[in-house]
PANUKOL-824234 format. One record per residue (C-alpha): x, y, z; residue in one letter; residue number from 1; chain. Coordinates in steps of 0.001 Angstrom, whole numbers, plus 500000, padded with zeros to 6 digits. Layout:
BEGIN
MIPA      X      Y      Z code pos unit
MIPA      X      Y      Z    A NUM    A
...
END
This chain:
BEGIN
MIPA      X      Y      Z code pos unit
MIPA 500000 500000 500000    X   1    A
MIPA 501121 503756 498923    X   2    A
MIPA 500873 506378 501669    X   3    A
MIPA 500451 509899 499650    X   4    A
MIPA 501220 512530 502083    X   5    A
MIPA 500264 516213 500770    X   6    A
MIPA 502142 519102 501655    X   7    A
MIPA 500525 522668 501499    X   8    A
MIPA 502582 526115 500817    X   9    A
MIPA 502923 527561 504350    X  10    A
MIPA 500783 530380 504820    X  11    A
MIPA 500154 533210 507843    X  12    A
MIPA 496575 534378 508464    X  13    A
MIPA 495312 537170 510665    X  14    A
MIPA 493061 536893 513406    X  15    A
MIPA 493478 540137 515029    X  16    A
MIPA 491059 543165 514196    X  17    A
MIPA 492287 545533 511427    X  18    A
MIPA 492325 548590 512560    X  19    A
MIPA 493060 552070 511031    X  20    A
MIPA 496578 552052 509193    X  21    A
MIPA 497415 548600 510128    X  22    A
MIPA 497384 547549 506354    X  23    A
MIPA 500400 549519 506164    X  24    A
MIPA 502136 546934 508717    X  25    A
MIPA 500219 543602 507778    X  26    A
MIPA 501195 544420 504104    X  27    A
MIPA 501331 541169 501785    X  28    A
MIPA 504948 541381 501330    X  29    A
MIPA 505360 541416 504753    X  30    A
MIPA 503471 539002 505542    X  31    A
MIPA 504911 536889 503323    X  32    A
MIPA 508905 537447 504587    X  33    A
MIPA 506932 536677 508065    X  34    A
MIPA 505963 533470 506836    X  35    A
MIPA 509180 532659 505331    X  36    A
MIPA 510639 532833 508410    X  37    A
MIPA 507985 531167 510354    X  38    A
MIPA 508769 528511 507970    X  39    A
MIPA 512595 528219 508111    X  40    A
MIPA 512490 528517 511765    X  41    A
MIPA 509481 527505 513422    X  42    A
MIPA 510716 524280 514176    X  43    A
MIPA 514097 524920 515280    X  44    A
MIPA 512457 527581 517821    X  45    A
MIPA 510342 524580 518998    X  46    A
MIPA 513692 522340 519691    X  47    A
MIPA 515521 525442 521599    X  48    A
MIPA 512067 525561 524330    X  49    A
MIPA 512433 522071 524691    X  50    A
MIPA 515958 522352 524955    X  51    A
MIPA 515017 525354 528165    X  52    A
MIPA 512621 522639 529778    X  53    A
MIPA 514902 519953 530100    X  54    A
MIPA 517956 522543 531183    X  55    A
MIPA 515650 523953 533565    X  56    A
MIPA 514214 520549 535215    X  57    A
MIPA 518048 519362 535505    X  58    A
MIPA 518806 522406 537507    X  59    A
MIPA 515898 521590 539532    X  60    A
MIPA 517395 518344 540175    X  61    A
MIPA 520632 519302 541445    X  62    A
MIPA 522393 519759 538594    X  63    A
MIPA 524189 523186 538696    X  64    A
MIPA 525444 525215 535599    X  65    A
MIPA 528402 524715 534292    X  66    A
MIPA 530889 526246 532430    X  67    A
MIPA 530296 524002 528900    X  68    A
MIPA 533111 521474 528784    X  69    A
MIPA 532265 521351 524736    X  70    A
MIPA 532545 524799 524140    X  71    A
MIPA 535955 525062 525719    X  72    A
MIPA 537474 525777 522493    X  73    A
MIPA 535885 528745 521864    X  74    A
MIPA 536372 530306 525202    X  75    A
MIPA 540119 529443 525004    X  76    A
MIPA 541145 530744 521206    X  77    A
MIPA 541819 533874 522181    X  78    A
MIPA 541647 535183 517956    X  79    A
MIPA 538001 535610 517318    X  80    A
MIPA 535543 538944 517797    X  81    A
MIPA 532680 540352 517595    X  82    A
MIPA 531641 542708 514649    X  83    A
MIPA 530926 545396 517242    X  84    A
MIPA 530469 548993 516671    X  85    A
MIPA 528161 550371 514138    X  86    A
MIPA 526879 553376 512757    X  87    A
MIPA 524890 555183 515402    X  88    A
MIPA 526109 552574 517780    X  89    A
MIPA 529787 553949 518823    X  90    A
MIPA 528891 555624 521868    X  91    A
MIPA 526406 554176 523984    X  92    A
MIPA 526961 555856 527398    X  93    A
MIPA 523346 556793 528041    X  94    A
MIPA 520678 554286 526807    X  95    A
MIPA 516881 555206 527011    X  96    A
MIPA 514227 552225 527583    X  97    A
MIPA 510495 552089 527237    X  98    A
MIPA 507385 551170 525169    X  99    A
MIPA 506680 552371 521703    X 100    A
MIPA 503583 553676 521896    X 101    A
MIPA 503519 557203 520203    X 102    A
MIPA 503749 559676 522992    X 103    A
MIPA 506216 557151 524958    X 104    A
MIPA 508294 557154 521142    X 105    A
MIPA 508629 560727 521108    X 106    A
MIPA 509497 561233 524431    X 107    A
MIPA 512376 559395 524105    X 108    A
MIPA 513504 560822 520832    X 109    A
MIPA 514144 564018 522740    X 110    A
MIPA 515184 562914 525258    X 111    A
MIPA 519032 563413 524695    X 112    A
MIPA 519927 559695 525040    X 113    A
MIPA 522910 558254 522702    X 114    A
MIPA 520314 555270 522176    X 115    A
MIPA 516570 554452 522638    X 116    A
MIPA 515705 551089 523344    X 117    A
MIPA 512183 550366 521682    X 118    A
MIPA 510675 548114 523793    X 119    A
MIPA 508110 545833 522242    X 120    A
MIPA 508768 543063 525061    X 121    A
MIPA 508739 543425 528834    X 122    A
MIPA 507733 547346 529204    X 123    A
MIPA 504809 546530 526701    X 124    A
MIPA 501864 544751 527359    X 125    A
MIPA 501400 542188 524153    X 126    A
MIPA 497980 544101 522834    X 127    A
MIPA 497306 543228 519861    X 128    A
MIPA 496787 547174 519456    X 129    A
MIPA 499980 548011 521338    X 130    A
MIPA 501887 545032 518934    X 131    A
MIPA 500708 546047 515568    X 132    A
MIPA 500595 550209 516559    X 133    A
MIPA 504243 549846 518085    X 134    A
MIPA 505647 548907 514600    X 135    A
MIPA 503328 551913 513417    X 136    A
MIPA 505077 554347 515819    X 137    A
MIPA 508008 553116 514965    X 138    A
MIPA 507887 553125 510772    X 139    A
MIPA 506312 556807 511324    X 140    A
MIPA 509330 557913 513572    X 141    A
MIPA 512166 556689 511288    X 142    A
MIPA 510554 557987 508371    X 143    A
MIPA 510344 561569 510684    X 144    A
MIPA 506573 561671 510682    X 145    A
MIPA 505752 560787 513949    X 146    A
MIPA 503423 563088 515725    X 147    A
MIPA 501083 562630 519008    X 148    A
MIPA 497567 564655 520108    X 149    A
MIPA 497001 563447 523311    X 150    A
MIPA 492989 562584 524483    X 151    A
MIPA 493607 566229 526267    X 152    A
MIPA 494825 568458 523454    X 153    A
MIPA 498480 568215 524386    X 154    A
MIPA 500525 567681 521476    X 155    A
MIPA 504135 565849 521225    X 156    A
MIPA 506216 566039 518294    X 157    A
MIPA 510348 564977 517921    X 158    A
MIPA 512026 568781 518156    X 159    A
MIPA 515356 567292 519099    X 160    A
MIPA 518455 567738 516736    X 161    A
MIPA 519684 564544 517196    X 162    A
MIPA 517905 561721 518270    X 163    A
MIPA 518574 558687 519856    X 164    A
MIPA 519520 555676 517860    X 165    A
MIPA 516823 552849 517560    X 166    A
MIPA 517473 549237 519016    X 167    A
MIPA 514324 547342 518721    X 168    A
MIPA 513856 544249 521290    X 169    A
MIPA 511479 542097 520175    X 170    A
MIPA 509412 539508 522055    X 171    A
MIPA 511151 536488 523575    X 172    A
MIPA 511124 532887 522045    X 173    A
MIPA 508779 531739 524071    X 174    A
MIPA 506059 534460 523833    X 175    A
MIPA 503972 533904 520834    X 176    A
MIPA 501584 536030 518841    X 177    A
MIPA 497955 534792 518656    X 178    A
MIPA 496241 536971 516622    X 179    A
MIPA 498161 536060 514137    X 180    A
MIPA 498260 532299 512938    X 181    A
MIPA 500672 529995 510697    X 182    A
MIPA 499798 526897 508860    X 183    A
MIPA 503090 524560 508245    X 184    A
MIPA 503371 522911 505144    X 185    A
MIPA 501700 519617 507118    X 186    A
MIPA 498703 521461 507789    X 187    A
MIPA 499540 522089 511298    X 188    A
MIPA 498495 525367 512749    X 189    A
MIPA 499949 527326 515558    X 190    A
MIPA 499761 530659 517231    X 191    A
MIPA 502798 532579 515393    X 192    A
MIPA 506032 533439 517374    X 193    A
MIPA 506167 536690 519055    X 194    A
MIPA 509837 536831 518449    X 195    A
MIPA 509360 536247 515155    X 196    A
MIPA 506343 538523 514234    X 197    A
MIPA 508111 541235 516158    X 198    A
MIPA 511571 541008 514023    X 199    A
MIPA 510253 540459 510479    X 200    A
MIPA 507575 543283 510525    X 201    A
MIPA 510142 545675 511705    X 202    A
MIPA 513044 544579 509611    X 203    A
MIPA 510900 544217 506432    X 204    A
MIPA 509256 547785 506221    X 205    A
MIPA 512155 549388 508124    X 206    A
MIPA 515728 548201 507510    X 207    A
MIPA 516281 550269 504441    X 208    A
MIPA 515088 552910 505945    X 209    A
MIPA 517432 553054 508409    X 210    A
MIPA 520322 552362 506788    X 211    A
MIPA 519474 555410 504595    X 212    A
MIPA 519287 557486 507748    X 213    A
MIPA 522875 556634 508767    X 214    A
MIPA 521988 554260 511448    X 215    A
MIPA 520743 550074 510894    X 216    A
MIPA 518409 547821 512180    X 217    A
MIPA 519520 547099 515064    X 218    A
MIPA 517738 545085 517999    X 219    A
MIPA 518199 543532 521478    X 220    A
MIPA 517521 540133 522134    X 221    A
MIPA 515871 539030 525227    X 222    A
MIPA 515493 535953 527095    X 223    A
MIPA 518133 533693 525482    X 224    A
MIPA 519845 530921 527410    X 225    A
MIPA 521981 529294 525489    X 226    A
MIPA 524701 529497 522626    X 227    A
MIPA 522211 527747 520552    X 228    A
MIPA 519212 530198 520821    X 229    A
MIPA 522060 532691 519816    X 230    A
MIPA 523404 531037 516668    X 231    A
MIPA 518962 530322 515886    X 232    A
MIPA 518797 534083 516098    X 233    A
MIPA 521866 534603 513984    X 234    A
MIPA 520617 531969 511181    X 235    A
MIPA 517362 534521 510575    X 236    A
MIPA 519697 537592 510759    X 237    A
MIPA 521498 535920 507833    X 238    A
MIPA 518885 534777 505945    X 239    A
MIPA 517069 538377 506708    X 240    A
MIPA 519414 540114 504879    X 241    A
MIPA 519724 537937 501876    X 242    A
MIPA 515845 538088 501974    X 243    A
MIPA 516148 541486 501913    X 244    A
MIPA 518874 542498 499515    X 245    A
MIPA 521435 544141 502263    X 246    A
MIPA 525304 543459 502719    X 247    A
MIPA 525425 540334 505452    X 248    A
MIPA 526676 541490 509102    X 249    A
MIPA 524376 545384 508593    X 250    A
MIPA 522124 544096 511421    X 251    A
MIPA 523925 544376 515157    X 252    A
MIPA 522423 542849 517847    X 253    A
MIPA 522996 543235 521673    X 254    A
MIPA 521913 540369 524009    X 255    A
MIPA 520572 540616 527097    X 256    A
MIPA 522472 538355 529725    X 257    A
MIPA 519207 538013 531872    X 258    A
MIPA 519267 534253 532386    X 259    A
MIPA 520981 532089 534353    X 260    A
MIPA 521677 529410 532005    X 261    A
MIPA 523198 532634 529738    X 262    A
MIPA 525638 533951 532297    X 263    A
MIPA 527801 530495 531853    X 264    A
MIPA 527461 530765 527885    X 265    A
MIPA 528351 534883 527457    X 266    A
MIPA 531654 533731 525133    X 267    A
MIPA 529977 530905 523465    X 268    A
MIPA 526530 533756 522676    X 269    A
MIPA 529175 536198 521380    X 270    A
MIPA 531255 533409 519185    X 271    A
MIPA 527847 532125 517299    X 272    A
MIPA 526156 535976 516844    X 273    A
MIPA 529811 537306 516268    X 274    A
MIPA 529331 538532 512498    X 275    A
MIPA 526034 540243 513944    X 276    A
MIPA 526759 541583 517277    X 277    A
MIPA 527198 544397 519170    X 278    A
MIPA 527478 543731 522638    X 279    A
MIPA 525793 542054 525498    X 280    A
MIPA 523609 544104 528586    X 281    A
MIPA 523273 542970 531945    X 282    A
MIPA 519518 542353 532237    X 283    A
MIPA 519178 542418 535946    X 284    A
MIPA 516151 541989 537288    X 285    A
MIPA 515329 539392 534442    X 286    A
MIPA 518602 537752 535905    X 287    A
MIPA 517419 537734 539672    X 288    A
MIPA 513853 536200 538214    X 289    A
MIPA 515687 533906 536020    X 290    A
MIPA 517618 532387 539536    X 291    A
MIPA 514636 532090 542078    X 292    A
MIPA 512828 530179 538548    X 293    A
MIPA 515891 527842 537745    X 294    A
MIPA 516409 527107 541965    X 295    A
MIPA 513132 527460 543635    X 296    A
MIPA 513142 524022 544710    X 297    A
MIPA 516265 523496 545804    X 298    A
MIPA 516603 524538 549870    X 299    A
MIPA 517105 527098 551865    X 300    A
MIPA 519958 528139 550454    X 301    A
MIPA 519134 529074 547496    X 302    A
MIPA 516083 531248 549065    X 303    A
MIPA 516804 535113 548398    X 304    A
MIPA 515862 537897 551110    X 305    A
MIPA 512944 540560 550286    X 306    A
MIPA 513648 541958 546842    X 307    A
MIPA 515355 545396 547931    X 308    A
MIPA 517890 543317 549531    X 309    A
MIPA 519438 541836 546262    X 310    A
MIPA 521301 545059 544954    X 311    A
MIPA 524088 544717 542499    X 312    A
MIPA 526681 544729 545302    X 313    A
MIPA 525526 541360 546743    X 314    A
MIPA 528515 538869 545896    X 315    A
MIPA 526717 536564 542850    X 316    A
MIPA 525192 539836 540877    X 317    A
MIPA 528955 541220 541387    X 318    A
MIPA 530541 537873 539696    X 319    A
MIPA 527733 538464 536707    X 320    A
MIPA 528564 541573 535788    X 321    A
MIPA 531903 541935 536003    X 322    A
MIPA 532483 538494 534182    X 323    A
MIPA 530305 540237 531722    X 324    A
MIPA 532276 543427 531435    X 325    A
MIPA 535403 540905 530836    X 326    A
MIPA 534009 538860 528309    X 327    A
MIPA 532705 541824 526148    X 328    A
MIPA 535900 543434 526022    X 329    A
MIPA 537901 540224 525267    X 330    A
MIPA 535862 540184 522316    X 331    A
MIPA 535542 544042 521623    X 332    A
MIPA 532236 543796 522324    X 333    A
MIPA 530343 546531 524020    X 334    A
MIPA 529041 546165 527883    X 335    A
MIPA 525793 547842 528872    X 336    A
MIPA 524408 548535 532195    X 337    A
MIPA 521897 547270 533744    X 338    A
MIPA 518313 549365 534728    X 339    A
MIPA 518270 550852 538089    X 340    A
MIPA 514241 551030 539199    X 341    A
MIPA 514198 554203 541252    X 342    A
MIPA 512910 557053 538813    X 343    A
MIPA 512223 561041 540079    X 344    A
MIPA 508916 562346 540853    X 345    A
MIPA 508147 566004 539157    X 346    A
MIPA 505963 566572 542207    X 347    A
MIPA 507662 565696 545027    X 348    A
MIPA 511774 566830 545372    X 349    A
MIPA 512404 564790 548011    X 350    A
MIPA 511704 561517 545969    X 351    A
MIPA 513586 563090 542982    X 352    A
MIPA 516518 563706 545036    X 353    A
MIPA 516776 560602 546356    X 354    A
MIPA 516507 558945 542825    X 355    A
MIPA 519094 560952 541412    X 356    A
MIPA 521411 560056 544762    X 357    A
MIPA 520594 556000 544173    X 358    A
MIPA 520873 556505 540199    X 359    A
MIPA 524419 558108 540431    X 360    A
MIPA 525293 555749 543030    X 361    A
MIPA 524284 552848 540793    X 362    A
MIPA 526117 553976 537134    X 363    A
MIPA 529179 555713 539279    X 364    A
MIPA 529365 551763 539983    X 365    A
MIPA 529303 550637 536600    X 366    A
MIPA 530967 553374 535196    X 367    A
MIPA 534151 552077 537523    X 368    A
MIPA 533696 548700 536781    X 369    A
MIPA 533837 549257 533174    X 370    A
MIPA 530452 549007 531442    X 371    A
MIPA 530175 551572 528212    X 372    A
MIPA 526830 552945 528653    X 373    A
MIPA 523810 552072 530835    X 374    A
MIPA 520018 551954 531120    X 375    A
MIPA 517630 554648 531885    X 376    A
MIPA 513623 554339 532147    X 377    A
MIPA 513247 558007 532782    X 378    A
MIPA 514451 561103 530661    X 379    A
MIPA 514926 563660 534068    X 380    A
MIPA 517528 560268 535152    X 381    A
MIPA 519882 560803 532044    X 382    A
MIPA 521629 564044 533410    X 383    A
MIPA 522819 561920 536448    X 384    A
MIPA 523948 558906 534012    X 385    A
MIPA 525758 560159 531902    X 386    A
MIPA 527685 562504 534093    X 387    A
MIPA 528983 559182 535936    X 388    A
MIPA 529624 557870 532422    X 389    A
MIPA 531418 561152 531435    X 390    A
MIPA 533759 561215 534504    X 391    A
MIPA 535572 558082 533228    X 392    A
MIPA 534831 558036 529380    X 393    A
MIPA 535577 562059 528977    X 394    A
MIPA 535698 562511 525368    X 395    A
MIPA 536176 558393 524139    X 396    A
MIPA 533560 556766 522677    X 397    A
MIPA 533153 553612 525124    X 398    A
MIPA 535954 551697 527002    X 399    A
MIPA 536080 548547 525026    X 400    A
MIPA 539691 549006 525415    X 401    A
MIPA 539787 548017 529230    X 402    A
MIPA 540242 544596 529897    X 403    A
MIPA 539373 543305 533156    X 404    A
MIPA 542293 540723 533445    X 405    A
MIPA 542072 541381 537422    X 406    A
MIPA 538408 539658 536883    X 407    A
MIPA 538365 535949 537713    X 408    A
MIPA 534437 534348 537696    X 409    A
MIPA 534362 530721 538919    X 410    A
MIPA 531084 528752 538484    X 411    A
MIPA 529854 528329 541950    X 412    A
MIPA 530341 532348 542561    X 413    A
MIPA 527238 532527 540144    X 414    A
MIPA 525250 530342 542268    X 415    A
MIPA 526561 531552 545642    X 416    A
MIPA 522945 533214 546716    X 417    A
MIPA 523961 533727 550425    X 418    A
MIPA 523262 537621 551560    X 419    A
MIPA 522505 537552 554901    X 420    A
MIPA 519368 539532 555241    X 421    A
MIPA 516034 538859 556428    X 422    A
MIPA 512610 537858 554738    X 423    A
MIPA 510549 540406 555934    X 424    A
MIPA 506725 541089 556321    X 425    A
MIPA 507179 544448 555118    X 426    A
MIPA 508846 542335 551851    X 427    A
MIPA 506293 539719 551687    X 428    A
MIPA 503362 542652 551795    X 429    A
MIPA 505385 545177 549134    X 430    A
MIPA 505569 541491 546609    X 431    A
MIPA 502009 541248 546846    X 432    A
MIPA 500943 544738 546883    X 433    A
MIPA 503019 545562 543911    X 434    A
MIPA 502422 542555 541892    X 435    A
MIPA 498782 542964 541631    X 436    A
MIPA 499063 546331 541010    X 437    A
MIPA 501973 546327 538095    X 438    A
MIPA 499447 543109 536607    X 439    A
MIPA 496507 544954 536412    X 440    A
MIPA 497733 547971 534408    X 441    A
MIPA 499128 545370 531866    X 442    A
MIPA 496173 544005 531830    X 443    A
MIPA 494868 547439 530777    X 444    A
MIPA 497316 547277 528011    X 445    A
MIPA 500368 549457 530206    X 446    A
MIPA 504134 547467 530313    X 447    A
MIPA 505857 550053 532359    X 448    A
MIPA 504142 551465 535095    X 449    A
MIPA 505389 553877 538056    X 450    A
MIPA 504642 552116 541120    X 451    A
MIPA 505736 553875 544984    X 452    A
MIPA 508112 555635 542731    X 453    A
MIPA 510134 552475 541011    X 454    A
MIPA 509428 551477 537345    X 455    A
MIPA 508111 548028 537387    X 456    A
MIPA 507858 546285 534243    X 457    A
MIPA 507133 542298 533534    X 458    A
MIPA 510735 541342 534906    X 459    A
MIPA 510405 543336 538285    X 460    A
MIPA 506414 541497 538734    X 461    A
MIPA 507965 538221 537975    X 462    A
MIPA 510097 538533 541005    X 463    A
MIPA 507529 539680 543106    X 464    A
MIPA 505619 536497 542184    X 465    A
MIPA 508285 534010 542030    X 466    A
MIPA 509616 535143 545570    X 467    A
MIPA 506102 534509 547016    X 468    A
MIPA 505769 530564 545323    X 469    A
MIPA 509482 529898 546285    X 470    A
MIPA 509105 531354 550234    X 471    A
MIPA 505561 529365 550407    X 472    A
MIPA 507282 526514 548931    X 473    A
MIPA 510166 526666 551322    X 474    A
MIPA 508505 527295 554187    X 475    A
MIPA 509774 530683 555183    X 476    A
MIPA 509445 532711 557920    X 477    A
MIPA 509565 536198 558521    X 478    A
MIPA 511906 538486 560749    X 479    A
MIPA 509245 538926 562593    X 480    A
MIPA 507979 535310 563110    X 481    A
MIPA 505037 534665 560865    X 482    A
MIPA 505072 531855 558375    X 483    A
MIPA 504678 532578 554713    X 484    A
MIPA 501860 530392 553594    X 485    A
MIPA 498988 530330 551382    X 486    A
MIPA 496406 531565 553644    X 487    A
MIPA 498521 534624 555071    X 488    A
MIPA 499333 535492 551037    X 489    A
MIPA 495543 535112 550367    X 490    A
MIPA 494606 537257 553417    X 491    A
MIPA 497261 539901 551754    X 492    A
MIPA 495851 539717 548303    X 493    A
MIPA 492296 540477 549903    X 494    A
MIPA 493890 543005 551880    X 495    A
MIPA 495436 544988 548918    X 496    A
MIPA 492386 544204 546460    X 497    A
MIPA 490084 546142 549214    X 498    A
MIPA 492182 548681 549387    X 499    A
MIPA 492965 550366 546396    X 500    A
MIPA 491714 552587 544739    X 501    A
MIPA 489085 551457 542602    X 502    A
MIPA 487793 553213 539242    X 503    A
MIPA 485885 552251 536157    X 504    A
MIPA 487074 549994 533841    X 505    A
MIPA 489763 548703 536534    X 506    A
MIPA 490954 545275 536655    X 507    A
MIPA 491736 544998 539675    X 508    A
MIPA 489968 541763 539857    X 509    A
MIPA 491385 539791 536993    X 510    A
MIPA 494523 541232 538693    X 511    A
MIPA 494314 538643 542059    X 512    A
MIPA 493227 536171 539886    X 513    A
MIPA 496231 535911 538041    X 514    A
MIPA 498394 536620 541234    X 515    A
MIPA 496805 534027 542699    X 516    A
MIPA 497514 531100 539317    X 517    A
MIPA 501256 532325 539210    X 518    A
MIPA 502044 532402 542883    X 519    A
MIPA 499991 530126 545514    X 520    A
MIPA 499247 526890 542574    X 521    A
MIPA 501087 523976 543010    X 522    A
MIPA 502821 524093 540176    X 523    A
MIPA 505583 526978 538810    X 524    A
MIPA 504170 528484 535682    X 525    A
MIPA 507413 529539 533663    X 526    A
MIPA 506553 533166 533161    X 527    A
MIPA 503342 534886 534293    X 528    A
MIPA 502682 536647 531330    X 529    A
MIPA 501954 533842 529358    X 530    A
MIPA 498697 532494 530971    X 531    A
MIPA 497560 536051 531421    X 532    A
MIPA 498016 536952 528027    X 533    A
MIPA 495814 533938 526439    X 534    A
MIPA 493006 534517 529309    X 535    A
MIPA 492818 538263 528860    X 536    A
MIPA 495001 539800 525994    X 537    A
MIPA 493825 537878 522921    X 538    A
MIPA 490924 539319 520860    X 539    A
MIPA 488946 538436 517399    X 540    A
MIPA 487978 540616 514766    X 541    A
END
């Protein structure tokens, strides 16, 4: 007996709502480099989660990273670099984050940062509105057509001389896109890849562009964990470019070293993106998250204090980033900051002054330790950055040239958690309060939100939730002698629920529901965002 098996051309449908202008994102052209790539690298994306999964569950198991035994080769030739700088990507001293919706876009254009980071992952909420109108604000703005009327009247439009240069991150590998579907060539059909959908509309319509303003498309990738995720990326870059008709190596990518599993790979991530990257950033709170994830089972010693106690002077975030700043530089790669949470308050001095104090604090650290630029989430911070930055750059670029030979990173410093500080109550209470609270603006369709004057964004609330599981799970006790359980977390949920501030439209309620699934269940959901997002976030035309 013959078995015919018929294969169909791949194809990408929409399920979203179209909207005003978003045919001139969801063109057919685009859509069809999108399902190219969907195509080419679906399946390979598939292998790398499944590769993360059985990584994470050996950790789990007592397994602790290792510096790869099979990679040893590349850490050891000491020949081999990075492509590096780039136009518009020289000097980096003062980097600008946040979402890309319109007024957001142009505040950062004038804001006087070297380099804006357009944010279409964890300072976004995954809208399909705030998805499909980011790549709107975004084609406007490099085009120089960007402008903003506010629901008040207030109008914003980009007055600055020179602008900051545009590094897109797109949405992680394992975020996907479900208002927009692909069929595989067996007929199988999937909700798209965020990552995916992200990159390709913004390359497509934009890289041209860009390249004919003096700059390139340029992005930051988030999330990876392995060499292998980085060389994935680096395939589409490649093919990307060919697709598109530009020289190979145009786009520069900087990773963000904001998983555990990535901090023992940083040489072997640089090696397989070399012809493509720029640089690598020190994704902190990501990083912190990515820990109390990978070791949440494992004992008390691996249990962190309440989340203001894990600064960047604690011993194992010291190892990460200055084996960071070393490995860049071996490999003339640029080292970025990480984002320091405390931003100023135009109404109250006090606050502002004590921002500015714990921001200069915070880059006169990294500044000295030799990063070449740093994050910012707020445009009244970048004053205070980059006069820490200017104090040791002065009139060079970066400091690629400053290798950190004195720097010696063995595995178990990574993993060393111990601090010495307390759990408490006052910690367990601010997790709760400010989870629910950063969750249920997202679920309003806000990424970055200003919450008792920190930014919070999807890294800082997956902390906050991942602290409560792991002290629940690992039967902590506060400094002041009460056990962390379910019931005194539920009695704190319905304490901060009744009182805040309610208002219409609010979803405040959704909110404890979802604090509830990713903190008290049984079992560790991966990243919070992703349940939410296919309860709440998805619509239909």
């Amino acid at each position: 007996m013959t078995i015919t098996i018929t294969e169909q051309e791949p194809q990408i449908d929409i399920e979203g709502p179209i909207r005003k202008r978003y045919d001139e994102i969801l063109t057919p052209e685009a859509l069809d480099f999108v399902t190219e790539l969907h195509h080419r690298f679906g399946g390979r994306r598939h292998d790398r989660l499944a590769e993360r999964m059985r990584r994470r569950f050996e950790i789990g198991n007592g397994h602790d990273p290792q510096f790869r035994d099979d990679t040893a080769h590349i850490r050891n030739d000491p020949a081999w670099r990075v492509a590096g700088t780039a136009p518009g990507l020289v000097d980096r001293r003062v980097e600008i984050t946040g979402p890309t919706d319109p007024k957001m876009t142009i505040n950062a254009l004038n804001s006087g940062a070297r380099v804006w980071l357009a944010d279409q992952e964890d300072a976004t909420s995954p809208t399909w509105r705030n998805v499909i109108e980011g790549q709107l604000s975004l084609y406007d703005a490099i085009r120089g057509q960007l402008d903003y009327t506010s629901p008040e009247g207030k109008q914003y439009r980009v007055t600055a001389e020179r602008t900051p240069t545009i590094v897109m991150r797109p949405r992680g590998w394992h975020l996907v896109e479900e208002h927009i579907r692909f069929t595989d060539r067996a007929g199988r059909r999937m909700a798209a890849s965020g990552s995916l959908v992200d990159f390709g509309l913004y390359f497509f319509h934009n890289a041209k562009a860009l390249i004919d303003a003096g700059t390139g498309p340029y992005l930051y990738l988030p999330k990876i964990e392995s060499a292998e995720e980085a060389k994935l990326w680096d395939d589409v870059f490649t093919f990307s470019e060919q697709y598109v008709g530009i020289a190979h190596g145009t786009i520069r990518a900087t990773v963000l070293i904001e998983t555990l599993p990535a901090a023992f790979e940083m040489e072997e991530i640089l090696f397989e993106l070399r012809e493509h990257c720029a640089g690598l950033n020190a994704g902190r709170w990501d990083y912190i998250f990515s820990i109390i994830k990978n070791y949440r089972g494992r004992g008390a010693r691996f249990v962190l204090p309440d989340r203001s106690e894990v600064t960047m002077t604690v011993p194992f975030m010291r190892a990460y980033t200055e084996l960071l700043v070393k490995t860049c530089h071996k490999r003339g790669a640029f080292a970025i900051g990480g984002m320091s949470a405390f931003i100023p308050s135009r109404r109250d001095p006090e606050v502002t002054a004590q921002a500015l104090e714990k921001v200069a604090a915070d880059k006169h650290r990294e500044a000295g330790d030799g990063f070449d630029g740093t994050w910012v989430a707020h445009p009244d911070l970048i004053p205070a950055a980059q006069a820490e930055f200017d104090a040791v750059l002065g009139e060079r670029p970066n400091q690629i040239d400053r290798q950190r030979d004195d720097v010696h990173v063995e595995a178990g410093q990574l993993i060393d958690l111990r601090i010495g500080r307390p759990i408490t109550e006052a910690g367990v209470q601010s997790n709760v309060s400010v989870g629910i609270r950063y969750i249920e603006a997202w679920l309003r369709g806000y990424g970055a939100v200003a919450i008792d004057n920190l930014m919070e964004d999807a890294a800082t609330a997956e902390i906050s939730r991942s602290q409560i599981w792991q002290w629940i799970h690992q039967d902590r006790v506060t400094a002041e002698g009460t056990a962390i359980t379910k019931e005194y977390v539920e009695e704190l949920i319905d304490e901060v629920l009744s009182s805040v501030a309610r208002f219409d439209g609010d979803r405040f309620d959704d909110a404890g529901d979802v604090f509830r699934e990713v903190s008290l269940r049984e079992e560790f959901p991966a990243f919070l965002t992703q349940g939410a997002y296919s309860r709440f976030l998805v619509e239909s035309d």
